[in-house]
KEGU-269771 format. One record per residue (C-alpha): residue number from 1; x, z, y. Coordinates in steps of 0.2 Angstrom, whole numbers, plus 5000, padded with zeros to 4 digits. Layout:
N
(node NUM, (X, Z, Y))
...
This chain:
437
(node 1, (5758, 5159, 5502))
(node 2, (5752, 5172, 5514))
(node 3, (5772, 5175, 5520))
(node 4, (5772, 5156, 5523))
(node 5, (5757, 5157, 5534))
(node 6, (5760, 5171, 5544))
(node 7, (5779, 5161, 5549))
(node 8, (5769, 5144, 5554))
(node 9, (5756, 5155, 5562))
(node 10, (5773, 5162, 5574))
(node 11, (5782, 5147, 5574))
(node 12, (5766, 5139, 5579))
(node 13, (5764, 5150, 5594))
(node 14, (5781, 5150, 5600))
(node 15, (5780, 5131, 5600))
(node 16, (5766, 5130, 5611))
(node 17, (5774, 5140, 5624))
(node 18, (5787, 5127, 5626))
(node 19, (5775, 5118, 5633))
(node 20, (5766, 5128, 5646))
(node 21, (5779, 5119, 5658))
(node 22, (5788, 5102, 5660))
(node 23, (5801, 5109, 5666))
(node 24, (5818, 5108, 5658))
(node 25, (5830, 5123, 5657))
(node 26, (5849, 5121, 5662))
(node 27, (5861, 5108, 5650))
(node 28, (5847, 5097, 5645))
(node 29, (5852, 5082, 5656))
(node 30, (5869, 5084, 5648))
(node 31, (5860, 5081, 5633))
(node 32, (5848, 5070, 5633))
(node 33, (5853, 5058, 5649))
(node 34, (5869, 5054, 5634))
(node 35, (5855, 5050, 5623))
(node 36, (5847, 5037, 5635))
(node 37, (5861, 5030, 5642))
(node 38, (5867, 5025, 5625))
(node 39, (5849, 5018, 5624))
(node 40, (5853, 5007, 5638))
(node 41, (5871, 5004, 5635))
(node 42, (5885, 5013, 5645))
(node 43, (5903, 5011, 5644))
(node 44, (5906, 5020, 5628))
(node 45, (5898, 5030, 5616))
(node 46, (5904, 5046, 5625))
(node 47, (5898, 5038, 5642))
(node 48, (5883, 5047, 5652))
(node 49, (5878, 5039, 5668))
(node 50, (5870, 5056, 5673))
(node 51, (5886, 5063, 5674))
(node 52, (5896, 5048, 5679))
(node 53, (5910, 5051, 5665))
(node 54, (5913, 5053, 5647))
(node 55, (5904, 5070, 5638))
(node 56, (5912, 5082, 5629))
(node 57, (5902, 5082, 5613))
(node 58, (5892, 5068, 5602))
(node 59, (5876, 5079, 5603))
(node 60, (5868, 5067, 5612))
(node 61, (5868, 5054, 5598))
(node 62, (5854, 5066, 5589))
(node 63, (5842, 5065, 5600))
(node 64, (5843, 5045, 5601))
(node 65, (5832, 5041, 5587))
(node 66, (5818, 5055, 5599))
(node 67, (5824, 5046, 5614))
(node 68, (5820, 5028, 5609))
(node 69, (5799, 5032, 5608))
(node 70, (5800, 5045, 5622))
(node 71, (5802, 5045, 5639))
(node 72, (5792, 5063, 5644))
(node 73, (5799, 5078, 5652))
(node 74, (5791, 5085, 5635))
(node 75, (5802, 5077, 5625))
(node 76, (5817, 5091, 5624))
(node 77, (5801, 5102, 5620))
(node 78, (5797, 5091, 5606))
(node 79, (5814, 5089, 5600))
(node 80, (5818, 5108, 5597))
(node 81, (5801, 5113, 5591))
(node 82, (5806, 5101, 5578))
(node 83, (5822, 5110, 5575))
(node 84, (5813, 5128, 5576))
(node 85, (5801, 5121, 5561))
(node 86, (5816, 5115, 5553))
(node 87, (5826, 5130, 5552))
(node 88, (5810, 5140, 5547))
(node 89, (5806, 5129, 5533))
(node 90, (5828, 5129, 5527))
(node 91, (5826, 5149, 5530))
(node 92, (5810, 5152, 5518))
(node 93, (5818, 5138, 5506))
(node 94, (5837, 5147, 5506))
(node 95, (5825, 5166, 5506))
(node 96, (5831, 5169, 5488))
(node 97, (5850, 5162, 5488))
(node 98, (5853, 5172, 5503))
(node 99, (5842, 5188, 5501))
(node 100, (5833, 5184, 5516))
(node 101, (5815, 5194, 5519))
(node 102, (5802, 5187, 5529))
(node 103, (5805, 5199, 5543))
(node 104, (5821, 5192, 5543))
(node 105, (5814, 5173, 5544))
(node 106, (5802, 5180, 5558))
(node 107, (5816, 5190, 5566))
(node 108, (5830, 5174, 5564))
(node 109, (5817, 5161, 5572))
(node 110, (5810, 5172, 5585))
(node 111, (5826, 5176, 5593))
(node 112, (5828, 5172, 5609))
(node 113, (5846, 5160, 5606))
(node 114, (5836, 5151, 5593))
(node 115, (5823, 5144, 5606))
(node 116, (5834, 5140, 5619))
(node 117, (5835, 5121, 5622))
(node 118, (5854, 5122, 5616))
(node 119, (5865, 5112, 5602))
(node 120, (5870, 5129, 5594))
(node 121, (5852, 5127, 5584))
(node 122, (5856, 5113, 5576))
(node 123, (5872, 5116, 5573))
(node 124, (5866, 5131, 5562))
(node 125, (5854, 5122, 5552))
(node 126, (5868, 5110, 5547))
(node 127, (5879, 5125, 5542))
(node 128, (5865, 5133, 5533))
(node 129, (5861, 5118, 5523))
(node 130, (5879, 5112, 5520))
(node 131, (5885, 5132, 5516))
(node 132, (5882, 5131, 5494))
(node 133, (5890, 5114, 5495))
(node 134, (5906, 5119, 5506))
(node 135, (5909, 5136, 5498))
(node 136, (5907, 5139, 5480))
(node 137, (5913, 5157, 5470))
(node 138, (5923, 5161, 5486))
(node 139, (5933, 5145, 5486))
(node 140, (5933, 5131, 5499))
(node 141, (5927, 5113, 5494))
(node 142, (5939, 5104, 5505))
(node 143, (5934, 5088, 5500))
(node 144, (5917, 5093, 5509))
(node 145, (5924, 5105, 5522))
(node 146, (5934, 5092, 5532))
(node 147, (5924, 5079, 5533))
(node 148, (5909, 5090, 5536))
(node 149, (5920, 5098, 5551))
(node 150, (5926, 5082, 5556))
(node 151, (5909, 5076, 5560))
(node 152, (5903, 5095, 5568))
(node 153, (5919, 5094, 5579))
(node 154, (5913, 5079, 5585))
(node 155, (5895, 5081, 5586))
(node 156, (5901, 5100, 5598))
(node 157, (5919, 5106, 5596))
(node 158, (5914, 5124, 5602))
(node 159, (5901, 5127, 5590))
(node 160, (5910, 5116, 5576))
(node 161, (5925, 5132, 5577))
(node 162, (5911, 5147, 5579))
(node 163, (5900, 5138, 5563))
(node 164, (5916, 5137, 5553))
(node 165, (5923, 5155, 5558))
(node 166, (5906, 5160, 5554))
(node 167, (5906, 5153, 5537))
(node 168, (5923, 5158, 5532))
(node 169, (5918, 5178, 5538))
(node 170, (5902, 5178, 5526))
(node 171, (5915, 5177, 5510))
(node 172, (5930, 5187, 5521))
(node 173, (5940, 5169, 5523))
(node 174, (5946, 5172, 5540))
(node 175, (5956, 5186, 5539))
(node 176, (5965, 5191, 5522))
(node 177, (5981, 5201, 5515))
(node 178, (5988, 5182, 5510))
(node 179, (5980, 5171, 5521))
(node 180, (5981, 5179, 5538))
(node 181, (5968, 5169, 5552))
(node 182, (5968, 5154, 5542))
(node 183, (5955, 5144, 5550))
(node 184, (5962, 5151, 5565))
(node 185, (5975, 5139, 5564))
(node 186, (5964, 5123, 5556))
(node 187, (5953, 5126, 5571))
(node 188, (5964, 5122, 5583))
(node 189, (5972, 5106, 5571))
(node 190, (5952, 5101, 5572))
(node 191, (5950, 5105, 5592))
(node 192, (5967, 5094, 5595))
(node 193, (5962, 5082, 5586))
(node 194, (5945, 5080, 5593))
(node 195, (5954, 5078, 5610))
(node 196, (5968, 5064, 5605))
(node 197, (5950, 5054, 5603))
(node 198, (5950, 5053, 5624))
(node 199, (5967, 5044, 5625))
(node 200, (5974, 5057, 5637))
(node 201, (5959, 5061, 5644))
(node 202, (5953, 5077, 5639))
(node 203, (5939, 5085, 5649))
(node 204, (5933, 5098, 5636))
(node 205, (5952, 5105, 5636))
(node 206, (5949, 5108, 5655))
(node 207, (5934, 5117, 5652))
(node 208, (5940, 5127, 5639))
(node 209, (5952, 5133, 5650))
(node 210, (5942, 5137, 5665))
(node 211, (5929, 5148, 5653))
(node 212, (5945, 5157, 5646))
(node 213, (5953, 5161, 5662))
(node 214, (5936, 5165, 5674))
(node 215, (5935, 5183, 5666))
(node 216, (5916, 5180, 5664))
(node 217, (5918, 5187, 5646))
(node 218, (5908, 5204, 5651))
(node 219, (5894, 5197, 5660))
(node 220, (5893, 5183, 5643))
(node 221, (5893, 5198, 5631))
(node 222, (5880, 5209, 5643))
(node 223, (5870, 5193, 5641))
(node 224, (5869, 5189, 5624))
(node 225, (5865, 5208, 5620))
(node 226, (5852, 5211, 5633))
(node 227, (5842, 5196, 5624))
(node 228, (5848, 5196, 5605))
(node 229, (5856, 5212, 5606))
(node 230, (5843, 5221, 5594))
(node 231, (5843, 5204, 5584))
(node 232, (5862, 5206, 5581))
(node 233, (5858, 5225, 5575))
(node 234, (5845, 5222, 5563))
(node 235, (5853, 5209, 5553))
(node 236, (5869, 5221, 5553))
(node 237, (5858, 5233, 5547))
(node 238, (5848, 5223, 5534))
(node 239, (5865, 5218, 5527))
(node 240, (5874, 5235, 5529))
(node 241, (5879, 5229, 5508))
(node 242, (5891, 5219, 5515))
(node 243, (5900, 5230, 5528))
(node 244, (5917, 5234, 5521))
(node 245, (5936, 5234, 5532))
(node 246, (5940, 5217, 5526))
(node 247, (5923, 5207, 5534))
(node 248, (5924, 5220, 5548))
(node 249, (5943, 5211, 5552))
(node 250, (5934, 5195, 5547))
(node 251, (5917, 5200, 5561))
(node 252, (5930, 5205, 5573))
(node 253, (5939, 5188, 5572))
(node 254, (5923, 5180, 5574))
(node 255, (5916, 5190, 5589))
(node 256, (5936, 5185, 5597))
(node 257, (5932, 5167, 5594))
(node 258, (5916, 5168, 5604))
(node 259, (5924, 5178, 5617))
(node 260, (5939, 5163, 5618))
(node 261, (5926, 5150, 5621))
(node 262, (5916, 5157, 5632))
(node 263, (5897, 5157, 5637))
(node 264, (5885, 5167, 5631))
(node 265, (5875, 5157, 5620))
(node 266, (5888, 5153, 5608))
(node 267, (5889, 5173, 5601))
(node 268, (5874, 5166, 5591))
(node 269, (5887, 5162, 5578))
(node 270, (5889, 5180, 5574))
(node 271, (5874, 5180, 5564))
(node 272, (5880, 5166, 5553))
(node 273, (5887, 5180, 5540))
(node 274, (5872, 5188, 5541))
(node 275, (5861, 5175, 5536))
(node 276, (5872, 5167, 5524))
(node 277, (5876, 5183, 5513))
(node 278, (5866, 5187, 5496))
(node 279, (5867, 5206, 5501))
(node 280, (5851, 5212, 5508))
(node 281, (5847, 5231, 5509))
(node 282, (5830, 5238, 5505))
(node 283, (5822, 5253, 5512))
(node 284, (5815, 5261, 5528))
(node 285, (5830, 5257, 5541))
(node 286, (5830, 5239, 5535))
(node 287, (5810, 5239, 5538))
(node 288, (5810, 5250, 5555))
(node 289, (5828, 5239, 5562))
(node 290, (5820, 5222, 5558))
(node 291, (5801, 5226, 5566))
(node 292, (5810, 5234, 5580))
(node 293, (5819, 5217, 5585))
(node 294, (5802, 5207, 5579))
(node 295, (5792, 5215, 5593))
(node 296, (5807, 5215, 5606))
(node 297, (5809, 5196, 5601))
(node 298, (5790, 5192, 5603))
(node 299, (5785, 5202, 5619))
(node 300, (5799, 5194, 5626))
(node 301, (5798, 5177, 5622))
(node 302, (5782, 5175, 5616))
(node 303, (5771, 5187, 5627))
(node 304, (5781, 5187, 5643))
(node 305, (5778, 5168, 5645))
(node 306, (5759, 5167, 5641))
(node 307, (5759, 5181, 5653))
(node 308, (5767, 5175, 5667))
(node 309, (5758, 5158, 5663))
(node 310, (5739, 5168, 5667))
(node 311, (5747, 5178, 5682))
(node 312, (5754, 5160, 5690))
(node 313, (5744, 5147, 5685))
(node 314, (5751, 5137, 5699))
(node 315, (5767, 5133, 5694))
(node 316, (5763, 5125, 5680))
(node 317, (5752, 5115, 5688))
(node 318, (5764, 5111, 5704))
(node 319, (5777, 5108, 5689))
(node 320, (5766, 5094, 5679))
(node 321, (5760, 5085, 5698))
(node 322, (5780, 5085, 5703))
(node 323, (5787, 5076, 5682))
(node 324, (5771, 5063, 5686))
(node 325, (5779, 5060, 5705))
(node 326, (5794, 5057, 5697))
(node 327, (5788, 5049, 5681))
(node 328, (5780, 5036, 5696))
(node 329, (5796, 5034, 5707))
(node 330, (5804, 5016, 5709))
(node 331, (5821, 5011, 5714))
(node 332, (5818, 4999, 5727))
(node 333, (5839, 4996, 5728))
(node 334, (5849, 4996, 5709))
(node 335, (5863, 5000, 5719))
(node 336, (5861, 5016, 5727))
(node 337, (5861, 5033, 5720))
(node 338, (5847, 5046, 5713))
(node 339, (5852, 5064, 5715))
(node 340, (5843, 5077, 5706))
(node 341, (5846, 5091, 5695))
(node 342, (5843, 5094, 5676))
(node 343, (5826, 5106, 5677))
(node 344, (5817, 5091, 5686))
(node 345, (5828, 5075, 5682))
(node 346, (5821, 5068, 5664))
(node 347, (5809, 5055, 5670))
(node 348, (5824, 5048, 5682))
(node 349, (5838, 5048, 5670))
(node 350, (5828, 5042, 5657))
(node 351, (5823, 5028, 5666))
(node 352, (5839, 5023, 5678))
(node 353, (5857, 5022, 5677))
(node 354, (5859, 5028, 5695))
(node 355, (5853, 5042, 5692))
(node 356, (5867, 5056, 5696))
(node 357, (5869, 5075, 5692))
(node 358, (5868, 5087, 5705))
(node 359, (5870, 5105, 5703))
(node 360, (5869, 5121, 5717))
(node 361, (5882, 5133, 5717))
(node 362, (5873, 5147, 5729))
(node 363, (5887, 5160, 5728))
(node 364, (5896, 5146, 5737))
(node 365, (5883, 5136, 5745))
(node 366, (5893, 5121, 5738))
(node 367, (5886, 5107, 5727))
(node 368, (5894, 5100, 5710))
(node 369, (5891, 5081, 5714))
(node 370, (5896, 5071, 5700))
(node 371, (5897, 5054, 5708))
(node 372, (5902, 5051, 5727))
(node 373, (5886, 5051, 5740))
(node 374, (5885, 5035, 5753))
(node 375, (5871, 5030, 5763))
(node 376, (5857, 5024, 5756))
(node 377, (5857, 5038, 5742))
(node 378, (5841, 5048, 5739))
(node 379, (5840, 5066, 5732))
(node 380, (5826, 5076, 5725))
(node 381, (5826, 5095, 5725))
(node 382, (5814, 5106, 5719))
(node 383, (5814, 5118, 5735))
(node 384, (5816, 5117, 5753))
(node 385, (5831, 5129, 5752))
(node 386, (5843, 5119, 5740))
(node 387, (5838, 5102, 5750))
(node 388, (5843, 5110, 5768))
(node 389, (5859, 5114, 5760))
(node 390, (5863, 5099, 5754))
(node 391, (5860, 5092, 5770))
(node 392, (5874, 5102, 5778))
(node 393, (5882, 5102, 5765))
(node 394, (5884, 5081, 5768))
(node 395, (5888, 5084, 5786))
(node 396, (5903, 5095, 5780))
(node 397, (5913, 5091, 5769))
(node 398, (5907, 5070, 5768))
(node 399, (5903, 5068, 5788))
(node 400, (5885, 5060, 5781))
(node 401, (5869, 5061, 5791))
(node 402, (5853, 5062, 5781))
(node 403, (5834, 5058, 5784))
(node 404, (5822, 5072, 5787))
(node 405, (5817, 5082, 5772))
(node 406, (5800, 5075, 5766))
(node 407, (5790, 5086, 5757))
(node 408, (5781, 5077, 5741))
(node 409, (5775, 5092, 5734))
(node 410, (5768, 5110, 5742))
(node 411, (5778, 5122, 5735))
(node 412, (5768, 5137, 5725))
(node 413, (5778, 5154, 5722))
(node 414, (5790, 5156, 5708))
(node 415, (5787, 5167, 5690))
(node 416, (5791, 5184, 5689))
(node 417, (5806, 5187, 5680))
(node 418, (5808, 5199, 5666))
(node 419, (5825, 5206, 5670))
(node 420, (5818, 5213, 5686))
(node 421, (5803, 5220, 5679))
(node 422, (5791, 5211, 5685))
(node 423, (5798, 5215, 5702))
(node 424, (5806, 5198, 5709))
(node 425, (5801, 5181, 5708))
(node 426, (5810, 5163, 5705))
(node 427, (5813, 5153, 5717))
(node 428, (5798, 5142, 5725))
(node 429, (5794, 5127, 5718))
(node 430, (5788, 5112, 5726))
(node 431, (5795, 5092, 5727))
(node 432, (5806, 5086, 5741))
(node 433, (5817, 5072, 5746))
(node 434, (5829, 5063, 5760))
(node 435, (5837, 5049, 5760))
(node 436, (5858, 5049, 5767))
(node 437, (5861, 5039, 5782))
């Protein structure tokens, strides 16, 4: 009972530091502004007026049931604290099945991948649960596998080919003397499949392309290793039973599949085997490697925010006084546009169809605009920097005068940021507007 209670007492806490801000991170509106234009209606299941095109995945569909009875910039908060509980409570449940410890629950759940706001977390809980049923004495169940892929690819191609790899690599199914990269070769039957459903119109292909050719592999792997790096370690430690040549080819297929594909946050899927093998070691390196990554995965995500909560207590205040502005904005014309972007946009796109992604590429000082601006248009930006590009970013490249930048909210100065050391800040954060003429 006491294990138990010291894993609520930390999920507990992690929890509540979702909710020292109402901001959203990155990707949520791709997420949740599907689930609320299905709500409403939109062209197709795959439709999302925030992006003005189909989406790449179903996730989206998820989050509906959350969606219908919440409209608060809390509500991604609320929706992945629940999968946080969840996979805590399926970890302790599975604790015996899979030789899991409690520092490996705490460890697992207090990684920093896991409390992102991303798909990948519920797309390992539903492998986790579904692992006994789909593999059984080292044989695959296909009459559970496929249609358990079938709906996975759907829900998130990507993380339906990394859960599956990852699976097959716990019981060395990837890569053997007579079955050489076998799921190699049903991932990409699954990922073609997956894309004849957009009648020759295949956006996720494109994507998949781009993140393969960019060469921004590196930087992903620095990424995922500077914040679950030590994660990744223990559990190899924990599970050094299972370390032989043939899951070393199977792990190495694995950590090429999540290089393929791309970003960062999918190279979660390497600790799938981890989690889903009965082999745990005992002794001192299993205890020292697993409170090593417990205290890295706590001062970083559970300290460092409370922390830089107390040294700025402005900015969560300026935060929660820009959501209400939003939460009170009115559309005075359905036909014109509302551009904002993901961190601030929930209470828009929950609540408008014209409400339009906009994202800042600074490297470039151009702007992703996902539907065509024209006069009459508003746009919201969370500093004065971003909203004096766009500005002559419109004049550019679209010839468009705008209104004078309106400020609706003092900006207050920005966190601290960890990967400086406390050194450098994010960017201000205040509320403004203008209006294209």
């Amino acid at each position: 009972m006491k294990k138990y209670i010291v894993t609520l007492t930390l999920v507990g806490v992690l929890a509540f530091s979702k909710f020292l801000s109402p901001l959203n991170p990155m990707d949520t509106g791709w997420d949740f502004s599907h689930a609320y234009t299905v709500i409403r209606g939109g062209e197709s299941v795959y439709y999302s007026n925030y992006i003005s095109s189909t989406t790449d995945y179903l996730y989206g569909l998820l989050i509906v049931p959350l969606a219908v009875i919440c409209k608060s910039a809390y509500t991604p908060s609320i929706f992945y604290t629940l999968m946080l509980c969840a996979m805590a409570v399926v970890l302790h449940l599975y604790r015996k099945r899979y030789a899991l410890s409690i520092l490996t629950v705490l460890v697992i759940v207090s990684n920093y991948n896991i409390l992102m706001h991303r798909p990948e977390v519920m797309s390992m809980l539903l492998g986790i649960i579904a692992f006994p049923f789909i593999l059984r004495d080292d044989k695959i169940k296909w009459f559970v596998a496929i249609p358990f892929a079938c709906i996975m690819c759907a829900i998130h191609p990507a993380n339906a080919i990394l859960l599956g790899a990852g699976i097959l690599a716990t019981k060395d199914l990837l890569v053997r003397p007579n079955k050489v990269f076998l799921y190699t070769y049903l991932s990409v039957i699954m990922l073609f499949g997956y894309l004849l459903t957009y009648y020759g119109d295949a956006p996720y292909l494109s994507t998949l392309k781009a993140r393969i050719t960019s060469g921004n592999q590196i930087p992903a792997i620095k990424n995922f290793l500077m914040v679950s790096g030590t994660t990744l370690i223990a559990l190899a430690i924990a599970k050094r039973k299972i370390w032989t040549v043939t899951f070393a080819l199977n792990f190495a297929v694995l950590l090429l599949l999540c290089i393929l594909l791309g970003p960062f946050y999918y190279y979660i899927f390497l600790f799938i085997p981890f989690i889903l093998s009965p082999k745990q070691a005992k002794g001192k390196w299993t205890s020292i490697a697993l409170s090593v990554a417990l205290l890295f995965n706590v001062g970083t995500n559970v300290i460092h925010k409370y922390a830089i909560s107390i040294e700025n207590k402005s900015y969560a205040y300026t935060a929660s006084n820009i959501i209400t502005k939003l939460e009170r904005f009115e559309l005075q014309d359905s036909s014109k546009n509302i551009y904002i972007n993901q961190h601030i946009g929930l209470p828009i796109y929950a609540n408008y169809a014209q409400a339009k992604m906009i994202m800042v590429d600074h490297s470039a000082n151009e702007f992703y605009i996902f539907c065509p601006p024209k006069s009459g248009d508003i746009a919201f930006f969370s500093n004065r920097q971003n909203a004096q590009l766009f500005k002559a970013y419109l004049g550019n490249k679209y010839d468009l005068a705008t209104s004078k930048i309106l400020e609706l909210e003092n900006p207050v100065r920005g966190n601290l940021t960890l990967q400086s050391l406390y050194q450098n800040r994010l960017d201000s954060l205040g509320l403004f507007t203008l209006t294209i003429e």
